[in-house]
DOVOLUM-32044 format. One record per residue: x, z, y of N, C-alpha, C in turn; residue in three letters. Coordinates in pm, whole numbers. Each point is the difference from the previous one (the first is absolute). Example, Ala and Ser with C-alpha at 12.3 -4.5 7.8 and 13.67 -1.06 7.14 Angstrom:
! DOVOLUM-32044
REC; 1319; 780; -569; -89; 0; 119; 90; 0; 120; ALA
REC; -35; -72; 105; 82; 6; 119; -77; 73; 109; SER
***
This chain:
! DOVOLUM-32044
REC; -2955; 885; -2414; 106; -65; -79; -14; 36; -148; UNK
REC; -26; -92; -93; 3; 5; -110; 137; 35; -93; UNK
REC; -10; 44; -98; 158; 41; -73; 45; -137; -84; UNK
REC; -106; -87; -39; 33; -65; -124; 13; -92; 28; UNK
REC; 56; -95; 97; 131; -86; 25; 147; 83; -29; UNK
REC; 20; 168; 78; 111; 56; -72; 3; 54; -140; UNK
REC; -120; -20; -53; -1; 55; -142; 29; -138; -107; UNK
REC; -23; -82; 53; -17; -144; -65; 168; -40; -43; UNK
REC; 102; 33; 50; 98; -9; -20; 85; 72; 102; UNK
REC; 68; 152; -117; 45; 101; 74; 116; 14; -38; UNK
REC; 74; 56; 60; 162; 13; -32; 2; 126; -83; UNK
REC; 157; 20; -50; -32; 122; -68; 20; 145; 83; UNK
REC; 92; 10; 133; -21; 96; 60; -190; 39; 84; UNK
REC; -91; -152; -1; -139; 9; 38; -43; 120; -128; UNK
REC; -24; -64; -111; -22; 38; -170; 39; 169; 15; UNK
REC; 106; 59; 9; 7; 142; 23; -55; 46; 93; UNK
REC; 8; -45; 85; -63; 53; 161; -164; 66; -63; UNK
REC; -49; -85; -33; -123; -19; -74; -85; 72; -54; UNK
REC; 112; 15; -106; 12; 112; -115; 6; 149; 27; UNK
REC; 105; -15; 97; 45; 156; 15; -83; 76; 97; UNK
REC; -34; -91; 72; -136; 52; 138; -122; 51; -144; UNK
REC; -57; -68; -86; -106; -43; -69; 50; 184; -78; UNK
REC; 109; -7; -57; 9; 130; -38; 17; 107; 78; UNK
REC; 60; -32; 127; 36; 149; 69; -185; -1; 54; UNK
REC; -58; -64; 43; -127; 47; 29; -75; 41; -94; UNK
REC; -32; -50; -77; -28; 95; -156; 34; 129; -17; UNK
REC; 139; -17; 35; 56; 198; -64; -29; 59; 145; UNK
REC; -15; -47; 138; -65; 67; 91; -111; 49; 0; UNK
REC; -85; -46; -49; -136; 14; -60; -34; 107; -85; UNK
REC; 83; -59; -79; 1; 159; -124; 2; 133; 76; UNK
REC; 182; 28; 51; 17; 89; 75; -121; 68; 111; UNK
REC; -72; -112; 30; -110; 69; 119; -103; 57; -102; UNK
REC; -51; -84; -108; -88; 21; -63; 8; 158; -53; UNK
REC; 135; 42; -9; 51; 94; -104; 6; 124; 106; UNK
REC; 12; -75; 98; 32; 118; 70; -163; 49; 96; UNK
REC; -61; -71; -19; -134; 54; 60; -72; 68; -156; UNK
REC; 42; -58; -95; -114; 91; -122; 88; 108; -27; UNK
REC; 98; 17; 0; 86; 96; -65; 85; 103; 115; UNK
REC; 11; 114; 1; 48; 57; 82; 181; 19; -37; UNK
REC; 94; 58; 35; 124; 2; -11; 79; -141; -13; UNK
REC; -56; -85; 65; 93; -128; -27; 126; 24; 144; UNK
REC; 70; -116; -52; 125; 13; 122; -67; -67; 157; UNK
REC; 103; 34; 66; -82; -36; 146; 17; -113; 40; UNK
REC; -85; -74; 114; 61; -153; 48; 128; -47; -16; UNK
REC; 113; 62; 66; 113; -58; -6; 34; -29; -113; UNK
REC; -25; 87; -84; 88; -12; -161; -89; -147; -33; UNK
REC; -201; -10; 0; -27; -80; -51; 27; -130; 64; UNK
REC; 42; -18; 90; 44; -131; 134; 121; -6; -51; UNK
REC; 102; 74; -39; 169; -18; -42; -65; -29; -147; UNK
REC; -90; -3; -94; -13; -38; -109; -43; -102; -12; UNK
REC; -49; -57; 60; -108; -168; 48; 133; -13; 17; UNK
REC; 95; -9; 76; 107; -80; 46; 91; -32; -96; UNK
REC; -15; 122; -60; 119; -73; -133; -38; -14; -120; UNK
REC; -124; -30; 3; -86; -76; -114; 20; -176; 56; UNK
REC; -51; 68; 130; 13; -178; 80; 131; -105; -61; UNK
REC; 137; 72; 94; 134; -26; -20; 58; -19; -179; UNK
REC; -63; 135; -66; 52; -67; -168; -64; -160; -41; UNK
REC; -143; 23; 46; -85; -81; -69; 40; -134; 62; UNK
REC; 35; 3; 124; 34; -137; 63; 124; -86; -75; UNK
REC; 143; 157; 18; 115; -52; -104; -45; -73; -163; UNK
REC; -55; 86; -59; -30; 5; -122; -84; -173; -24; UNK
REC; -131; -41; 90; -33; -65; -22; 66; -162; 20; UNK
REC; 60; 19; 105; 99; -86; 67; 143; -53; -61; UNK
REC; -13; 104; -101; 122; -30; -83; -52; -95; -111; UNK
REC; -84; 77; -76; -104; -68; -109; -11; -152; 62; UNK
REC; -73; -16; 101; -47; -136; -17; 114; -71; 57; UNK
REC; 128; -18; 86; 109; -38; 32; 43; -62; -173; UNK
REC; 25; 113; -74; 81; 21; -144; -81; -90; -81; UNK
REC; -123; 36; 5; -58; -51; -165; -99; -115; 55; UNK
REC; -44; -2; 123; -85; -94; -1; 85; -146; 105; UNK
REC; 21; 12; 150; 86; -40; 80; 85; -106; -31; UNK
REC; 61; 116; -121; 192; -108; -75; -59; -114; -94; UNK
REC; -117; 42; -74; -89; -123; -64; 0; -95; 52; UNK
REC; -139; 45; 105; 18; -145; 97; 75; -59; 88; UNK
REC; 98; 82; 64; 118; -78; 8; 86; -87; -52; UNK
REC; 25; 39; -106; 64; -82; -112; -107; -172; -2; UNK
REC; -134; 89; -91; -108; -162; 7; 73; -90; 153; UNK
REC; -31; 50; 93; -4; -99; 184; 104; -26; -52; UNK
REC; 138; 59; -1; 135; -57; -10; -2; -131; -67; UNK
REC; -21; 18; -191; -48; -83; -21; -8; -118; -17; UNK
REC; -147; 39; 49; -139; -135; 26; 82; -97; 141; UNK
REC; 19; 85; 120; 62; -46; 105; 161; -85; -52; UNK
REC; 65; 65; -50; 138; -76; -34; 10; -152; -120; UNK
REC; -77; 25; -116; -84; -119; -14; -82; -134; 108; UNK
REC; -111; 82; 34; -12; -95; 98; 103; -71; 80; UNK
REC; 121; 79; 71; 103; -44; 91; 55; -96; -89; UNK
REC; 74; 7; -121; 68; -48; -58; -25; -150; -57; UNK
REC; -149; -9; -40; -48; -114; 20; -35; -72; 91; UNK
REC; 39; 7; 129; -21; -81; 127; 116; -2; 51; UNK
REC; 102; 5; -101; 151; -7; 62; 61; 40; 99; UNK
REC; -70; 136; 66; 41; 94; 87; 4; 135; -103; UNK
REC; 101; 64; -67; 23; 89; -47; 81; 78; 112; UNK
REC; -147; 150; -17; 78; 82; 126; -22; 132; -62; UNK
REC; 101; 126; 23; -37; 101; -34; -141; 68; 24; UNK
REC; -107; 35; -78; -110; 72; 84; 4; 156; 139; UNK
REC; -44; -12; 72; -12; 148; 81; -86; 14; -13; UNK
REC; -57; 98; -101; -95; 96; -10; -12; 154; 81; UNK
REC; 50; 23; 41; 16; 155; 77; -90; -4; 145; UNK
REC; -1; -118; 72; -85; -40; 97; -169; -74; 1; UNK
REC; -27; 7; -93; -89; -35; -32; -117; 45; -62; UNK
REC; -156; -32; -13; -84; 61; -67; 23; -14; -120; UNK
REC; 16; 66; -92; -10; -33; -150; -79; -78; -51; UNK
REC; -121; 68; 4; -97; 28; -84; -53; -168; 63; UNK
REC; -48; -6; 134; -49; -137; 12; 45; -120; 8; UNK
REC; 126; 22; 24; 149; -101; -91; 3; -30; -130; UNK
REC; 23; 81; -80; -39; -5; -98; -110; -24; -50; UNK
REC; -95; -20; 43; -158; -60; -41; 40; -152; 69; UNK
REC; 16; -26; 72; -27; -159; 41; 113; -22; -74; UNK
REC; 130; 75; -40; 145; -72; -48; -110; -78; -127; UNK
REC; -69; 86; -86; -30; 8; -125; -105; -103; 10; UNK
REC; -102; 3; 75; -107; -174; 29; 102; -103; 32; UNK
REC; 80; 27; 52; 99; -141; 49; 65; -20; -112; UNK
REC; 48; 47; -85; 113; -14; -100; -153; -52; -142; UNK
REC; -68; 81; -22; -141; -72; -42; -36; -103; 2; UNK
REC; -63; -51; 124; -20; -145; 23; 132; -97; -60; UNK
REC; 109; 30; 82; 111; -62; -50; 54; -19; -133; UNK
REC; -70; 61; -87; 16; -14; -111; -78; -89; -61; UNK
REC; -168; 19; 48; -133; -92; -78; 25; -106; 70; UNK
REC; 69; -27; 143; 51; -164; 25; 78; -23; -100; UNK
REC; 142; 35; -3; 121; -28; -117; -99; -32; -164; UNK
REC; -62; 94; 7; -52; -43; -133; -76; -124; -20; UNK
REC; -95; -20; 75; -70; -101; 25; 68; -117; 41; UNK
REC; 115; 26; 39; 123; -186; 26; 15; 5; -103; UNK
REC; 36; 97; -63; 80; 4; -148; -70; -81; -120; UNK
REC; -164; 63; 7; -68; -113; -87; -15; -130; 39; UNK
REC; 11; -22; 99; -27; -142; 76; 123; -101; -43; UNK
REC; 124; 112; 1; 111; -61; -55; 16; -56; -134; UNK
REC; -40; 108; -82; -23; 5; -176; -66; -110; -9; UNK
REC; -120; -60; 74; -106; -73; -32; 35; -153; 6; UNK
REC; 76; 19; 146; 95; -143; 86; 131; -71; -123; UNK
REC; 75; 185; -33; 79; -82; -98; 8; -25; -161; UNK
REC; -180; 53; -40; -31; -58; -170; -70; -128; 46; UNK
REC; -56; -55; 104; -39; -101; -19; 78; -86; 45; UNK
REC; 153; 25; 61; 77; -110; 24; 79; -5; -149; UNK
REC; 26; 106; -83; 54; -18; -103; -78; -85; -111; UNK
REC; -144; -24; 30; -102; -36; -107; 24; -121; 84; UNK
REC; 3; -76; 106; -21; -95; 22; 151; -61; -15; UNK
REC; 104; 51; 0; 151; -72; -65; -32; -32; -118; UNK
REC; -42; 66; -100; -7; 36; -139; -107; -142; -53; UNK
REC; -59; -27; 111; -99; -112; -28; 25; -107; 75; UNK
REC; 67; -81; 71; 80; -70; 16; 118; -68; -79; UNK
REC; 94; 120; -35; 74; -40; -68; -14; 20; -190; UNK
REC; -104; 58; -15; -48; -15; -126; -46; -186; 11; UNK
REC; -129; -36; 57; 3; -157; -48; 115; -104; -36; UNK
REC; 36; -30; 124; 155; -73; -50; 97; 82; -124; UNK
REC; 20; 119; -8; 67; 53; -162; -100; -77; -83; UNK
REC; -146; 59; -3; -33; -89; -130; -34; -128; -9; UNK
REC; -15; -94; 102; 21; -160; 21; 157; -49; -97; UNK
REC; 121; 82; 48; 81; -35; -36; 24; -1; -156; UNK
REC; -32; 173; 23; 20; -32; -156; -69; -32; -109; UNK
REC; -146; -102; -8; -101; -36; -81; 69; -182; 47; UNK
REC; 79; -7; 110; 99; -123; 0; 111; 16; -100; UNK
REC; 70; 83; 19; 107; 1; -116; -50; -18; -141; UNK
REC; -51; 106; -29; -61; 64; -123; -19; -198; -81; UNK
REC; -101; -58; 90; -13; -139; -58; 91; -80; 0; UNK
REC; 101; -17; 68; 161; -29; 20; 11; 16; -102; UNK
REC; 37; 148; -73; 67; 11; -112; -86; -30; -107; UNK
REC; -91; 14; -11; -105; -40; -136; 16; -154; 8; UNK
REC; 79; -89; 55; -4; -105; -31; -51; -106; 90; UNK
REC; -41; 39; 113; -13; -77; 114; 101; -51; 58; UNK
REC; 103; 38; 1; 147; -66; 83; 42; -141; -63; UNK
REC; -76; 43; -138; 6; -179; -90; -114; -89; 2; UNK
REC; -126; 37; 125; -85; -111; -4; 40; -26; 142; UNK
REC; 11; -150; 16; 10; -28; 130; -95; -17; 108; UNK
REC; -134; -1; -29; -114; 34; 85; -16; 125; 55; UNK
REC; 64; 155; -76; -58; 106; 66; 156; 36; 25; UNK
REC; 117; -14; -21; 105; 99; 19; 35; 21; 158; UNK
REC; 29; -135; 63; 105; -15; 110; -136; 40; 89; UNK
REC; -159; -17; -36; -77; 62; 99; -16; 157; -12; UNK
REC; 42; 51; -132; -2; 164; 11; 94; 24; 57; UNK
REC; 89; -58; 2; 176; 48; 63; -30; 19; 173; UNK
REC; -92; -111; -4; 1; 19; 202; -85; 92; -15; UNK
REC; -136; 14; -76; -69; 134; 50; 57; 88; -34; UNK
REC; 55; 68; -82; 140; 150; 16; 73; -12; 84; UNK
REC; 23; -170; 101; 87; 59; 106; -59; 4; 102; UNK
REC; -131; -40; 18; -97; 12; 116; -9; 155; 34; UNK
REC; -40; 59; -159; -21; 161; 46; 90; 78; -23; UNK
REC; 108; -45; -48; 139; 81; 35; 47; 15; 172; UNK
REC; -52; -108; 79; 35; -52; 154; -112; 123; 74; UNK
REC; -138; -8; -96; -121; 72; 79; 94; 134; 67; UNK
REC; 14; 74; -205; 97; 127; -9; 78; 54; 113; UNK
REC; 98; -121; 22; 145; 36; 71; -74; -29; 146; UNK
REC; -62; -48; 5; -103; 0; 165; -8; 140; 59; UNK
REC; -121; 71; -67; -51; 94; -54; 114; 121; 33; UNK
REC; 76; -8; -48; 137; 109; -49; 101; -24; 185; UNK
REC; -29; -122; 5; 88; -49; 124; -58; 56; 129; UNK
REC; -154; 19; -2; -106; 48; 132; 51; 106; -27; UNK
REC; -53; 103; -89; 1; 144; 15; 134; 21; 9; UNK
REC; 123; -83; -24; 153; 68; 57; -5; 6; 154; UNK
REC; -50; -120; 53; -24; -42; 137; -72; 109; 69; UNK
REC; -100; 54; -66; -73; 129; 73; 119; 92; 0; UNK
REC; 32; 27; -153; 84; 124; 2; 99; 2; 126; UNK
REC; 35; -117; 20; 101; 17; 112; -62; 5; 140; UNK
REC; -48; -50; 45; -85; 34; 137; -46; 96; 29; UNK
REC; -37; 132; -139; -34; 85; 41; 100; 117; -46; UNK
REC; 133; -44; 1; 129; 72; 7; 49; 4; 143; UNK
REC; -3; 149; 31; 51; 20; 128; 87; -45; 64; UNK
REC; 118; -62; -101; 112; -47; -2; 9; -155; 32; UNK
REC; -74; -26; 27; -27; -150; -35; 17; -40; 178; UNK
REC; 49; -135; 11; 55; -34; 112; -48; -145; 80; UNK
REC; -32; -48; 78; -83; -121; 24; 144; -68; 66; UNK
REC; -90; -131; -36; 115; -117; 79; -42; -53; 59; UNK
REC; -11; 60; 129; -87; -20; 104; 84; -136; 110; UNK
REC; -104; -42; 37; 87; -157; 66; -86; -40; 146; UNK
REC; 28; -50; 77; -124; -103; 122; -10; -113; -68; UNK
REC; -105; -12; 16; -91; -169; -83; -140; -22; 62; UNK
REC; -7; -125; 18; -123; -63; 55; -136; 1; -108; UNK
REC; -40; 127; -8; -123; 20; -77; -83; -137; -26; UNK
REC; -21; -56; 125; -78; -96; -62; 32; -164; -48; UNK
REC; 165; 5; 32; 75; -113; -97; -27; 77; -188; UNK
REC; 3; 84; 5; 6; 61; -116; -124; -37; -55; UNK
REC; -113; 60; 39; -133; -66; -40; -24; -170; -47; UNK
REC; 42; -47; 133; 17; -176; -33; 91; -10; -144; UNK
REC; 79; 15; -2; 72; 7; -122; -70; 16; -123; UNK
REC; -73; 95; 17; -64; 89; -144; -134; -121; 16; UNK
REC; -79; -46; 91; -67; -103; -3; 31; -89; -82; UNK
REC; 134; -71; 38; 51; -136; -89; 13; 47; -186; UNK
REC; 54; 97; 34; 6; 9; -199; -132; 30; -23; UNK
REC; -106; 25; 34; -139; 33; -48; -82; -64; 21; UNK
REC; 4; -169; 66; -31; -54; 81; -104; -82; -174; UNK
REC; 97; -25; -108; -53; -60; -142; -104; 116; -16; UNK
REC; 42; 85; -13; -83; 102; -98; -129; -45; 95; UNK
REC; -2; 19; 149; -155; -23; 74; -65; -101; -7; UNK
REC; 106; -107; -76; -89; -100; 28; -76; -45; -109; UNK
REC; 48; 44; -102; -47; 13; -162; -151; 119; 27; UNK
REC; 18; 84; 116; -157; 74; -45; -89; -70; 154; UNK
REC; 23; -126; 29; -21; -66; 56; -36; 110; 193; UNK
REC; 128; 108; -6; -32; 95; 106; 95; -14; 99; UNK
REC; -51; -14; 180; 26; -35; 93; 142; 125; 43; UNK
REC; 126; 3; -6; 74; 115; -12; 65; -59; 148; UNK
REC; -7; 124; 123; 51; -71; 140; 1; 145; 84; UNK
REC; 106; -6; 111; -10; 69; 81; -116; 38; 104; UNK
REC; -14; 80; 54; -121; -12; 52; -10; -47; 140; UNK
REC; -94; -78; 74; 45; -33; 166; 28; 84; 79; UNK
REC; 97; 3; 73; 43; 57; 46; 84; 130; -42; UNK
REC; 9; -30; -119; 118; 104; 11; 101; -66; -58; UNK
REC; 53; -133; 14; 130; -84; -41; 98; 13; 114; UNK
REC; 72; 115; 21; 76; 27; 68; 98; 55; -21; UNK
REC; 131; 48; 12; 111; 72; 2; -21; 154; -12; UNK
REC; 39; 53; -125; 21; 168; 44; 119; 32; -89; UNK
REC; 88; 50; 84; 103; 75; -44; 9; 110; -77; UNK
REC; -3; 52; -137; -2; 136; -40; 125; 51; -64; UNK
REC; -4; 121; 1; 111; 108; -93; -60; 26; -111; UNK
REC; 97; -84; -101; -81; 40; -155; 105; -45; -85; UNK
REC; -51; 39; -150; 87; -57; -64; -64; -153; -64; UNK
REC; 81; -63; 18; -102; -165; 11; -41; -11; -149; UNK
REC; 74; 20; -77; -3; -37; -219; -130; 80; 60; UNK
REC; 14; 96; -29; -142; 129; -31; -135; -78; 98; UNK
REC; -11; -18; 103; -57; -50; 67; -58; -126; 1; UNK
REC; 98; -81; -106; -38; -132; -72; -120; -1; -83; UNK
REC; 76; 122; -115; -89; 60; -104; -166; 50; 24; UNK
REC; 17; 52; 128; -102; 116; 36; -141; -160; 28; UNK
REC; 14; -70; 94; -10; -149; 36; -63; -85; -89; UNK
REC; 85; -23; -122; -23; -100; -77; -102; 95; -57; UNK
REC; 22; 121; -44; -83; 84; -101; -152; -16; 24; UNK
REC; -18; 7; 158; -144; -5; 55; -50; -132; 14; UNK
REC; 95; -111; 3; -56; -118; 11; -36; -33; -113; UNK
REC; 27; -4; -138; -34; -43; -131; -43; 53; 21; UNK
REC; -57; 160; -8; -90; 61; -58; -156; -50; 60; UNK
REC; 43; -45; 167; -111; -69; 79; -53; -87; -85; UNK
REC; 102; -100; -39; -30; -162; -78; -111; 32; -161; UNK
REC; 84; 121; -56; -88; 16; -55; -111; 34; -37; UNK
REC; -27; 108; 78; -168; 53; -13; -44; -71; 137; UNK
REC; 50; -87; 55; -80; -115; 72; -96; -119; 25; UNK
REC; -116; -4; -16; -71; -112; -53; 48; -159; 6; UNK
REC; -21; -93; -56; -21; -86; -13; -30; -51; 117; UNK
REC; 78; -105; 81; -34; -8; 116; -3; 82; 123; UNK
REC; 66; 111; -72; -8; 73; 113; 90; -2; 113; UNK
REC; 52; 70; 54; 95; 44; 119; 97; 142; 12; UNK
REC; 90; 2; -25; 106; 79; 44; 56; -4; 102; UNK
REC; 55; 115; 81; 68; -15; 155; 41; 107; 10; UNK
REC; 168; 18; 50; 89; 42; 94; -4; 32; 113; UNK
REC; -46; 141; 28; 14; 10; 164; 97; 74; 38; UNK
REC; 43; -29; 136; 112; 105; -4; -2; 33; 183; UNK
REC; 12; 136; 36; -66; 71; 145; 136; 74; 36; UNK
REC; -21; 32; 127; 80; 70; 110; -39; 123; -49; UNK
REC; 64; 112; -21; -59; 78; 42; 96; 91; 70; UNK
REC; 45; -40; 92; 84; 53; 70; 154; 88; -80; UNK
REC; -32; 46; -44; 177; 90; -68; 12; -75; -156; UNK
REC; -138; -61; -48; 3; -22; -147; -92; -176; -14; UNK
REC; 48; -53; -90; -33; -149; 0; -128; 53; -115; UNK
REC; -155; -33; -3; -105; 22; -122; 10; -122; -26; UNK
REC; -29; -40; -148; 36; -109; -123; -87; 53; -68; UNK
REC; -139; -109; 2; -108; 16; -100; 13; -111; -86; UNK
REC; -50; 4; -105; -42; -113; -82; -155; 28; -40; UNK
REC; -124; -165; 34; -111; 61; -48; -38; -117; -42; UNK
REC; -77; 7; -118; -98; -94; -81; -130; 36; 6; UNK
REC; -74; -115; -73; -156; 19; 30; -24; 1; -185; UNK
REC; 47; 60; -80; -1; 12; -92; -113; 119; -103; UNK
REC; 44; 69; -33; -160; 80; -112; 29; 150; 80; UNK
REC; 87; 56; 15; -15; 98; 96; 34; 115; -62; UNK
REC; -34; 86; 29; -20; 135; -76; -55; 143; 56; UNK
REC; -27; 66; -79; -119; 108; 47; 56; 88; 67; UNK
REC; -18; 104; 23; 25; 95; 88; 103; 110; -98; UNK
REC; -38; 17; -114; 50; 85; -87; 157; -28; -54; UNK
REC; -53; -160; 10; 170; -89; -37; 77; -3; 34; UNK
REC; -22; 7; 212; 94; -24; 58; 63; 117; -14; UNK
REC; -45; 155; -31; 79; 120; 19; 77; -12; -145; UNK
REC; -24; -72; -71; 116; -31; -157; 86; -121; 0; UNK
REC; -12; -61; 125; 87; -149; -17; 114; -27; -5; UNK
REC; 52; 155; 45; 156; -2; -13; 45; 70; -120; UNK
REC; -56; 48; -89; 61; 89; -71; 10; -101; -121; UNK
REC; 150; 66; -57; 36; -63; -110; -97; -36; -105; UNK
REC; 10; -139; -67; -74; -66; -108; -124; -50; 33; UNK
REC; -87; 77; 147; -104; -63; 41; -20; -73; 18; UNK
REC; -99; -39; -93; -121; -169; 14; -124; 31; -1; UNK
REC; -29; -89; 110; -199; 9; 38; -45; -60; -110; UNK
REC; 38; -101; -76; -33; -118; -98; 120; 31; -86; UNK
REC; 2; 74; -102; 116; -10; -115; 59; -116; -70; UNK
REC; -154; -64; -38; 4; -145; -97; 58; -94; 88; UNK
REC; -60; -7; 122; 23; -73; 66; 130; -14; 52; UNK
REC; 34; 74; 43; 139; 26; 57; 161; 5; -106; UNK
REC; -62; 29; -121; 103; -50; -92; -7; -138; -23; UNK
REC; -94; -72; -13; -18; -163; -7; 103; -33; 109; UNK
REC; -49; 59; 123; 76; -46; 132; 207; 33; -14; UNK
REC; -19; 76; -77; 177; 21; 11; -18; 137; 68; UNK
REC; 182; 16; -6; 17; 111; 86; -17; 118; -65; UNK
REC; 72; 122; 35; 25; 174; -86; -62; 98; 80; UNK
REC; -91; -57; 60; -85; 99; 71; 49; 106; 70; UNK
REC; 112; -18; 27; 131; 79; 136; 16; -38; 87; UNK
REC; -41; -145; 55; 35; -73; 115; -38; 64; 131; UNK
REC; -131; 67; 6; -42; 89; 119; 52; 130; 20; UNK
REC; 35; 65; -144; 69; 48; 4; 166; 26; 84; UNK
REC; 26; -93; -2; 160; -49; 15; 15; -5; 118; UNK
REC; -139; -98; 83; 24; -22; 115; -40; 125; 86; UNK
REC; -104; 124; -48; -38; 117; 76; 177; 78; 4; UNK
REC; 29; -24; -104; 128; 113; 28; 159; -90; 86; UNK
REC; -29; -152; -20; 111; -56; 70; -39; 49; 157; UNK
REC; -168; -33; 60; -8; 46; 123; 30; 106; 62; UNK
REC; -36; 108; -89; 16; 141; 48; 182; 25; -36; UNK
REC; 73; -15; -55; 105; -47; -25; 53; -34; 170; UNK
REC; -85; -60; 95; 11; -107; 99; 7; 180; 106; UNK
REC; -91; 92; -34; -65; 65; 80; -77; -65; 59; UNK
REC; -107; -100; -57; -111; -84; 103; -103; 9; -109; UNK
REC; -132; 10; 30; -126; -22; -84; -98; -101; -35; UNK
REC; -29; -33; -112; -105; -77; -56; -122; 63; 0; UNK
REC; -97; -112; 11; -146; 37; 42; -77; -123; -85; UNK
REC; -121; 35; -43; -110; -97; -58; -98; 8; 39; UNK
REC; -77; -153; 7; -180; 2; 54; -26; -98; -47; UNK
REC; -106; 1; -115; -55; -46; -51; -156; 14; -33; UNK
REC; -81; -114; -39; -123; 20; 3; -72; -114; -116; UNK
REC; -10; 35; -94; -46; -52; -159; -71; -120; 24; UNK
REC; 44; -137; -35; -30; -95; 42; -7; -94; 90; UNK
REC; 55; 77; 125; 38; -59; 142; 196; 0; -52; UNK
REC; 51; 101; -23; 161; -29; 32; 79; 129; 7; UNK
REC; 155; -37; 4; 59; 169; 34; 110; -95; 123; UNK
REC; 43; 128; 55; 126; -11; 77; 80; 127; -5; UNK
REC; 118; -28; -85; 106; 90; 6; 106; -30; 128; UNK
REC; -24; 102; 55; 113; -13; 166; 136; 128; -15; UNK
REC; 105; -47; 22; 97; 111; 22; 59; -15; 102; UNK
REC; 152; 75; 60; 37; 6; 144; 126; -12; -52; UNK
REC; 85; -52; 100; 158; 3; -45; 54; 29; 156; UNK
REC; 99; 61; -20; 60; 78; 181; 70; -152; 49; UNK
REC; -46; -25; 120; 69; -141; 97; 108; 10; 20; UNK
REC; 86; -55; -56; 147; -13; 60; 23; -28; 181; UNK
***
């Protein structure tokens, strides 16, 4: 049997034990040593009653020391490192230290509370990073329309409001991008609230796929202007009952169908499917449109994201719409999913609970 699993982490009554053996055999030693070179020394008993209470001081003595000065240290650290930890996992509990190893408690307390820190830190930049480039991408949004508008005014007042060729057309473009603005300002309230705990759904039973038909007929122009085939898919023109809130669910709907129409080819095809899936109704929408890469789809929801910037401002829209609809779903407690493949098409599918 080896010692150094018990040496590896020892208590402090181990720590004296240790010590005081380590010295009383030492001063046993002496005593023999002393007493074989030297004549008149004291006899066994005295030197055996002197080992003993070399033993017994040295044990007190040492046992106190490391209890006192070393022990209460690391106790304190475990306490701590441990009560921290608790406190952030929303179980705040007193520590019991008195039952326990210290020393190797306190070593994993201190790697665990470690790691937990270079994670925290590392969300933390991820965070910093998530929210200067959502602040750089507000800041650039609503910077264009500010200066559209006001290089509209500015000529307004220099005397444009008195030619009748450019005034009443600057007047609509300051109110075109005054409308962009309040769009813009209107999404991110819409987030703000969905992702307020507080926030409450108006949840209803509705025939998911009367709803779809519906959102068909008002979009029915826009498809036919990009000369694109917009239809349910066979077999799934059927009845499903869901629990949702129908407005939001409108929104979520229409959001994916334009967005189909638009990055949809020419001639192409859009389609509505909609599946059993036993506890939850799936609602895809998919086009055969330009697609997108692999890298895109993990950015498609995040605020201001565009695969095509130029493009997608030509197209309209505040670049929140996927946005809106990832947090109306989850909002739902149900999930959105994407598959797409660059040049073949995407299909965005989500789930809504069956009434």
């Amino acid at each position: 049997m080896t010692l150094s699993p018990i040496l590896k982490n020892p208590t402090p009554k181990l720590v004296a034990l240790i010590s005081s053996s380590i010295i009383a055999i030492s001063t046993l030693l002496v005593f023999i040593i002393c007493k074989i070179l030297f004549s008149g020394m004291p006899g066994w008993l005295i030197v055996i009653v002197a080992t003993i209470l070399v033993f017994a001081i040295g044990y007190i003595v040492v046992y106190a020391l490391v209890e006192r000065f070393i022990y209460r240290k690391i106790k304190l650290i475990y306490k701590s490192i441990s009560d921290t930890k608790l406190s952030t996992e929303g179980t705040p509990l007193k520590s019991n230290v008195k039952n326990v190893n210290l020393i190797e408690d306190a070593e994993a307390a201190v790697l665990s509370w470690q790691k937990s820190k270079i994670n925290e830190l590392n969300k933390q930049k991820k965070l910093d990073k998530y929210r200067k480039e959502f602040l750089g991408n507000v800041f650039h949004e609503l910077k264009t329309p500010l200066f559209n508008i006001q290089g509209y005014l500015e000529t307004l007042i220099e005397g444009g409001m008195y030619d009748e060729n450019i005034n009443l057309k600057f007047a609509k473009k300051a109110s075109k991008n005054v409308s962009r603005m309040a769009k813009i300002v209107e999404d991110l309230q819409m987030i703000a609230n969905l992702q307020d705990t507080s926030f409450v759904l108006a949840a209803e039973k509705f025939d998911i796929t009367e709803l779809v038909k519906d959102i068909i007929e008002s979009t029915d122009e826009r498809a036919k202007k990009k000369k694109n085939q917009l239809e349910i898919k066979e077999g799934c023109n059927q009845s499903f009952i869901v629990m949702a809130d129908r407005e939001m669910i409108h929104q979520v709907l229409n959001n994916l169908i334009v967005n189909a129409l638009k990055y949809g080819r020419e001639n192409g095809k859009t389609q509505i499917g909609l599946y059993d899936m036993n506890e939850n109704i799936l609602i895809e929408v998919s086009d055969n449109g330009i697609g997108m890469e692999k890298d895109q789809i993990l950015r498609i929801f995040e605020r201001f994201y565009r695969i095509d910037k130029n493009r997608s401002r030509k197209l309209g829209g505040t670049g929140l719409g996927l946005s809106i609809v990832k947090h109306i779903i989850e909002v739902h407690n149900q999930t959105i999913h994407v598959r797409s493949t660059p040049g073949v098409g995407s299909t965005f599918g989500f789930t809504l609970k069956k009434a």
